[in-house]
C-alpha positions as CSV (number, residue, x, y, z in Angstrom):
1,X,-12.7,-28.5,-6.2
2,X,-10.8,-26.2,-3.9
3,X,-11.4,-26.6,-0.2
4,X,-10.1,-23.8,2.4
5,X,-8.3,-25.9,4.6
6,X,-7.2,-23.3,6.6
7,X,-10.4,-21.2,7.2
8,X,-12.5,-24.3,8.0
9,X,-9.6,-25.5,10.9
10,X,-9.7,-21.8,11.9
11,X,-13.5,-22.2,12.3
12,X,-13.1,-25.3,14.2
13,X,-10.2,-24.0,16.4
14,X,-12.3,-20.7,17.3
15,X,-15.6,-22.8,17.7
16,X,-13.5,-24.5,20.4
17,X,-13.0,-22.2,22.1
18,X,-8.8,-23.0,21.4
19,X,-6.0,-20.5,20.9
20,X,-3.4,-21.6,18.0
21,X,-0.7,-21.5,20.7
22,X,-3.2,-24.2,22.8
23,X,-4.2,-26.5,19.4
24,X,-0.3,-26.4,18.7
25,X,0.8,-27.8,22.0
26,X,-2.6,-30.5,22.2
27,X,-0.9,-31.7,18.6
28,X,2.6,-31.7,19.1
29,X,3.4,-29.3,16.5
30,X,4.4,-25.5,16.8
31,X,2.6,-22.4,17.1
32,X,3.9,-21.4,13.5
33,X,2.3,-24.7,11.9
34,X,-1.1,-23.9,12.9
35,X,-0.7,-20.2,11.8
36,X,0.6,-21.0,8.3
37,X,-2.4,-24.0,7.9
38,X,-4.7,-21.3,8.9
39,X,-3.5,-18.5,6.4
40,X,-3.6,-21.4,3.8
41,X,0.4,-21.0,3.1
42,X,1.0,-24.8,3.4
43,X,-0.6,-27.2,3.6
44,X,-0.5,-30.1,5.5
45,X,0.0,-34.0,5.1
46,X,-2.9,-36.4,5.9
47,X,-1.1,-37.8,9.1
48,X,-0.7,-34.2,10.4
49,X,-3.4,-32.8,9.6
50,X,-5.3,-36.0,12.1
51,X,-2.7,-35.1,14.3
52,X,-3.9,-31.2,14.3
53,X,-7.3,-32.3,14.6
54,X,-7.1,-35.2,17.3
55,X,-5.9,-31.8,19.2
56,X,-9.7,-30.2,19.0
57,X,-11.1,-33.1,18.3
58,X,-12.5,-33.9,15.4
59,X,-12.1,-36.8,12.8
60,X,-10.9,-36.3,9.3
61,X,-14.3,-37.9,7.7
62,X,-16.2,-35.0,10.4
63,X,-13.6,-32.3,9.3
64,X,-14.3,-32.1,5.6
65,X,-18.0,-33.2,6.1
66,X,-18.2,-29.7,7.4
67,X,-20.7,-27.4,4.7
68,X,-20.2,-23.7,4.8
69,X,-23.5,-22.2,5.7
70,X,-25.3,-21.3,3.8
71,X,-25.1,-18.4,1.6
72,X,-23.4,-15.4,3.5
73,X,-25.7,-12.8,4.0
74,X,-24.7,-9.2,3.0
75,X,-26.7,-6.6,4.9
76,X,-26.1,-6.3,9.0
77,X,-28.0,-3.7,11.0
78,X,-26.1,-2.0,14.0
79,X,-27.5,-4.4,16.3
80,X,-26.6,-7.3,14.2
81,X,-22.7,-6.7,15.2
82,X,-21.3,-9.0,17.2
83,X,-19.4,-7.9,20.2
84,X,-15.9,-10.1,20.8
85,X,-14.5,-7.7,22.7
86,X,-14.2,-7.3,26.7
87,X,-13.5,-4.8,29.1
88,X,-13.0,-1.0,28.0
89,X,-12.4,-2.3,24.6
90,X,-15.5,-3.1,22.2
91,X,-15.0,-4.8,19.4
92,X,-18.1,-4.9,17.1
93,X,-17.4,-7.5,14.0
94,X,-19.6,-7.9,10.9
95,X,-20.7,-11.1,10.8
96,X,-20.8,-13.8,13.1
97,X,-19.1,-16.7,11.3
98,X,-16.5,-15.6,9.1
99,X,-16.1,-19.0,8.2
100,X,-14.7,-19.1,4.4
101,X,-14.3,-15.3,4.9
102,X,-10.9,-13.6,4.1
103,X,-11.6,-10.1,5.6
104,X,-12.8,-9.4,8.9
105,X,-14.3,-5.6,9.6
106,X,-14.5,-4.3,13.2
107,X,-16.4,-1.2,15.0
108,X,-13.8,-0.9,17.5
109,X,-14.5,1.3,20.3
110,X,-11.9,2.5,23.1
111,X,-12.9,3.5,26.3
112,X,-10.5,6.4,28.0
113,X,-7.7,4.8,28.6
114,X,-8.8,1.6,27.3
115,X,-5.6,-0.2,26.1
116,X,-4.8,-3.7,24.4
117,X,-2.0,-4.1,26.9
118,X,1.5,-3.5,27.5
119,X,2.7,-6.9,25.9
120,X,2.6,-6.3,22.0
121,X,0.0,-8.1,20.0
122,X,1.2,-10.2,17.2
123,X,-0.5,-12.3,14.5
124,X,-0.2,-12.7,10.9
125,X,-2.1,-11.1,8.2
126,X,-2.3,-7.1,7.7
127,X,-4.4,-4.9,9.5
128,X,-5.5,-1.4,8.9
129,X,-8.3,1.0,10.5
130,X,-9.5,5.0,9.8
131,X,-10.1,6.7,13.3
132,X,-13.6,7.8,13.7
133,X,-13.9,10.0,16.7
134,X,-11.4,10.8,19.8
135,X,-7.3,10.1,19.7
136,X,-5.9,6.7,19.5
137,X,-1.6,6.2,20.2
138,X,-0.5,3.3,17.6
139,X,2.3,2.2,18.1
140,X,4.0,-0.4,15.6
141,X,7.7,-1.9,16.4
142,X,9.0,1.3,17.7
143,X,7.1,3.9,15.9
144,X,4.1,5.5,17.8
145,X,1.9,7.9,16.7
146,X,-1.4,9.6,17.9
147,X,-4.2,9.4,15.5
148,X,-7.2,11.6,15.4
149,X,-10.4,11.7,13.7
150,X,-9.6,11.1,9.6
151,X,-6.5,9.9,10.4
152,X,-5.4,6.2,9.7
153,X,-3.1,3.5,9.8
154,X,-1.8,0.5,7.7
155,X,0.6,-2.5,8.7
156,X,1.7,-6.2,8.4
157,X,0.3,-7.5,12.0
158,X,3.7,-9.6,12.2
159,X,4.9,-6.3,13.6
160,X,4.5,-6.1,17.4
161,X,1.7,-3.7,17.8
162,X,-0.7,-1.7,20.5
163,X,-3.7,0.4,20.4
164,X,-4.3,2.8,23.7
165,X,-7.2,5.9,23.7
166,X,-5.6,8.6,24.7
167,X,-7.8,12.0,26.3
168,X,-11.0,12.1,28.4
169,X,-12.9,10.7,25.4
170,X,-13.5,7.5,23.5
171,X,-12.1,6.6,20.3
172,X,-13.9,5.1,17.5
173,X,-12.3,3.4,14.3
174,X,-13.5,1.4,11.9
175,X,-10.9,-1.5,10.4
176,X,-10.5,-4.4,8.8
177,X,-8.2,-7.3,9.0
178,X,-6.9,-10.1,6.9
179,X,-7.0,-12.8,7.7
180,X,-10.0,-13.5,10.2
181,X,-7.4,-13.3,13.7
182,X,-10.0,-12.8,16.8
């Protein structure tokens, strides 16, 4: 029996309300420990994986009690997208728990001028989207590019990375994400 040990803490964590940075510093361990638990490229010992879960908290016994629910569903209407997004940003996922899941598919919608910040973002996993409508700047490390509509982009997310609309009009793209990082 194989048990995803790092989806179900990620579905705990985000349940919580808890950032990996904030789990990391309630356990004692570092930022880069929860990350690699999560994206199930280690895996932890008993005493720090109580450790890890004192920091939400949960018990051990609770922790792989925990059932998946029950069987995914496969179909989602518009309004069946779930918005995680704030501010002139929308971020419209498919499906609400994504729980187990190893993809996660966004409607992203930029407002003019609607930007994820100056300070890069920065996760693991690989992301990649196809622009819809309007003109979105990438930039990745220190390449930028403006995208239009058809045009798309691919990276690792370990590479610092911002999204920014650029013209009087919003931008639309659709993308997906691996693993599950909002």
């Amino acid at each position: 029996m194989s048990i995803d040990l790092g989806g179900r803490l990620r579905f705990l964590r985000e349940r919580h309300g808890l950032s990996q940075r904030e789990l990391a510093k309630r356990a004692g361990v570092t930022n880069s420990t929860i990350s690699l638990i999560e994206s199930n490229q280690t895996n932890p010992s008993v005493g720090a994986l109580k450790r890890i879960l004192d920091g939400i908290p949960i018990g051990l016994a609770e922790f792989f009690a925990l059932e998946p629910d029950r069987r995914q569903k496969v179909f989602y209407e518009s309004r069946e997208l779930v918005e995680i997004g704030k501010g002139n940003i929308s971020y419209r996922q498919i499906g609400e728990n994504l729980f187990g899941r190893a993809l996660q598919i966004l409607k992203e919608r930029y407002e003019p001028g609607g930007d994820t910040g100056k300070v890069p973002l920065v996760h693991e996993g690989e992301e990649g989207g196809i622009v819809i409508s309007g003109r979105i700047e990438v930039t990745v490390d220190d390449e930028r590019r403006i995208l239009g509509p058809g045009d798309a982009y691919y990276f690792e997310s370990r590479r610092p990375h911002r999204f920014r609309c650029i013209g009087p009009n919003p931008c639309e793209v659709v993308s997906a994400c691996t693993p599950p990082t909002f």
